[in-house]
C-alpha angles and dihedrals in degrees: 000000000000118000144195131201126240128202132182138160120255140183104275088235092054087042080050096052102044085047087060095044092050083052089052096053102040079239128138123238088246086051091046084047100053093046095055085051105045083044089062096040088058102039081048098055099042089054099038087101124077110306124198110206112232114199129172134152123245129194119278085249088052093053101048090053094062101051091050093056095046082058102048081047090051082046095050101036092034083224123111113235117202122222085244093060093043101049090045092048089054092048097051085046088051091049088041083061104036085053096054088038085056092044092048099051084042089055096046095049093043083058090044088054084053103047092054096048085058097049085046099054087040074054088052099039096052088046090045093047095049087052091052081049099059095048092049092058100050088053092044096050094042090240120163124189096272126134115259089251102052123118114267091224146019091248099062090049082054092052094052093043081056105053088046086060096047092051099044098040097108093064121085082214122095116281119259136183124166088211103049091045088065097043089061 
């Protein structure tokens, strides 16, 4: 890879910071460069395109917090972290989650639809199937709809008919026989 040098004039204390930095992390001033520049060039292009400001006010503890543990990153990583880029990394990691935990309650009620369509049709299936039961045996059986009580043949009505109008033919009323009234 070809390269080119850079030079460029800066305040002693901020020569004086990033010396101490490049000692730190066992770097070179061209390393600790290139990563400053590359660094812009990233954050730049990620936020090139239209931007919404988002502003809101947290506690002075909070707050405090927050400073203190972008120190002891900045300690640790030996890179420093904005509050920007804090705040919007918590943010993506809070959507990331949001979005599996959607997926996941979609999942689980699409699987609950399912399931009660199938318990449903199982519902429909025995009932249908009891139906189909009841049917079969009065076919099987020979059964009509008759009262339990009714003559098996029409014989056997004729014969009870008979013996009502031989027992009431002596009346000039009409002829009338219990029995005979339920055999027909």
């Amino acid at each position: 890879m070809e390269t080119k040098g850079v030079t460029c004039k800066i305040p002693l204390d901020l020569h004086d910071r990033i010396t101490e930095e490049i000692k730190q992390n066992e770097s070179t001033m061209s390393k600790f460069i290139e990563q400053i520049i590359l660094e812009h060039y990233t954050k730049g292009a990620t936020t090139m395109g239209k931007t919404r400001t988002m502003a809101f006010q947290v506690s002075e503890e909070l707050f405090q917090q927050i400073k203190e543990y972008l120190a002891r990153y900045e300690q640790i990583y030996h890179r420093k972290l904005t509050q920007k880029e804090f705040v919007i990394g918590l943010i993506e990691q809070a959507l990331e989650e949001a979005d599996e935990e959607f997926e996941a309650a979609e999942a689980a009620a699409a699987e609950d639809a399912t399931e009660a369509v199938e318990a449903d049709d199982t519902v429909d299936e025995i009932e249908d199937y009891g139906q189909e039961d009841e049917v079969t045996s009065n076919v099987e059986t020979g059964e009509d709809a008759q009262p339990a009580d009714a003559p098996e043949s029409d014989a056997e009505a004729d014969a009870a008919l008979a013996d009502c109008a031989d027992a009431d033919a002596g009346d000039d009323g009409p002829a009338f026989c219990a029995d005979a009234a339920g055999a027909v």
